[in-house]
C-alpha positions in Angstrom: -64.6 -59.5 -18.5 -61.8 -56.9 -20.2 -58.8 -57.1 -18.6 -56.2 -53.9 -19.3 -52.5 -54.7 -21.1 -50.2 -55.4 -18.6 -47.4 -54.7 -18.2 -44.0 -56.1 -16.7 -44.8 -59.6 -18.6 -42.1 -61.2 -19.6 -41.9 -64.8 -21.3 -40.5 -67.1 -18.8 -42.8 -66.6 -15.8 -44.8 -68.4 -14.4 -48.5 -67.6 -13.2 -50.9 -69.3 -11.0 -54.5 -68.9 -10.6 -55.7 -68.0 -7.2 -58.8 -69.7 -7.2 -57.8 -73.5 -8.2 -54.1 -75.3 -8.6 -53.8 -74.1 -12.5 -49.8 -72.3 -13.3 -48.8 -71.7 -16.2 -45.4 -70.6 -18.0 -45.5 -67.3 -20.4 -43.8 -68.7 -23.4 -45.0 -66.2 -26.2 -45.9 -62.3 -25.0 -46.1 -59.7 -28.0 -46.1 -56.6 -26.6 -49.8 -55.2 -25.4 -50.8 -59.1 -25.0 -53.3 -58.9 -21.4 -52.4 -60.8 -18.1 -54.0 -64.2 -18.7 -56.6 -65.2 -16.5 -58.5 -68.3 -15.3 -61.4 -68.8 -12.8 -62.6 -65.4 -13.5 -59.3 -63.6 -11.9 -55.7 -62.3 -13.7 -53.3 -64.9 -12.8 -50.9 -64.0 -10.5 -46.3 -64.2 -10.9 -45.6 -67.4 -9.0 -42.5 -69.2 -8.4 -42.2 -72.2 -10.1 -44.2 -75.3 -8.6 -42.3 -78.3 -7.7 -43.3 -81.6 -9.2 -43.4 -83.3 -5.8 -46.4 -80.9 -4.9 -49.5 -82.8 -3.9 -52.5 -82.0 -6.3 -56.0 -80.6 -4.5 -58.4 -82.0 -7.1 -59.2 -85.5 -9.0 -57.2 -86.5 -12.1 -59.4 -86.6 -14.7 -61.3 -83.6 -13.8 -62.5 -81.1 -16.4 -59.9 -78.0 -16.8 -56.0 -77.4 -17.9 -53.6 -80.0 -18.5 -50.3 -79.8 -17.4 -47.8 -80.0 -20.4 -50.7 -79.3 -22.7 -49.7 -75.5 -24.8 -52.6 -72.8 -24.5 -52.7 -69.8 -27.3 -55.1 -66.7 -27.8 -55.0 -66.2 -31.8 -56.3 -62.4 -31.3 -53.4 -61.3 -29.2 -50.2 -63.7 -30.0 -50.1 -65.2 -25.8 -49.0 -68.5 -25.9 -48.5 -70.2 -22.2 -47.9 -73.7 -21.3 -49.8 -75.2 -18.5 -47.2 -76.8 -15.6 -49.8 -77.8 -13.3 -53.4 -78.9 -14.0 -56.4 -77.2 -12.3 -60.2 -76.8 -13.1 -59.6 -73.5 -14.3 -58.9 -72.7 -18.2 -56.3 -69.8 -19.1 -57.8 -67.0 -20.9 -57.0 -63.8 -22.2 -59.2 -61.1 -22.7 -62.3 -62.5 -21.6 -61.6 -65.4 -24.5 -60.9 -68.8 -23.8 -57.4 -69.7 -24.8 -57.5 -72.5 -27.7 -55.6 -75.6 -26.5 -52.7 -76.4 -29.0 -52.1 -80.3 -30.3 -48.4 -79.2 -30.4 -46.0 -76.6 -29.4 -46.0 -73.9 -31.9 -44.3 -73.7 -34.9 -44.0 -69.7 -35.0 -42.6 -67.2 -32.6 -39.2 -68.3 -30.3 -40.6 -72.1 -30.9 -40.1 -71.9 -34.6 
């Protein structure tokens, strides 16, 4: 699934899927970089979650990790998961690689 460039994306927000608890932060967006989605829908702007939110879904369970930093190579997004889900962020119809570390190019040089 192709989704078109957004636009309006601006690093700093934060996204949610609509489908599971995943939300993410934008911390890297080059300019033409696609909304990222997960569970097969774009992810929509979110206010931040609160910490004291109770979590639908088992710990443990297959899909993003909160803290853990997601990039897509092709396109330059980097986001950084703030609440797990069973969703994966991914960008143009490819899964986002998960990062060991924050990375060491871009504002987080």
């Amino acid at each position: 699934m192709m989704l078109a460039p957004s636009t309006g994306l601006r690093a700093g927000d934060t996204l949610r899927c609509i489908a599971c608890t995943t939300s993410v932060v934008l911390m890297d967006v080059p300019a033409g970089a696609a909304r990222p989605a997960c569970c097969g829908r774009a992810m929509l702007p979110s206010r931040p979650v609160p910490c004291s939110t109770p979590r639908l879904f088992l710990v443990g369970s297959a899909g993003a990790s909160a803290g853990a930093w997601y990039a897509d190579a092709e396109s330059g997004l980097v986001v950084r998961c703030t609440r797990s889900g069973r969703g994966y962020p991914v960008c143009s119809g490819r899964p986002m690689t998960q990062l060991d570390d924050r990375p060491d190019t871009g504002l987080w040089a």
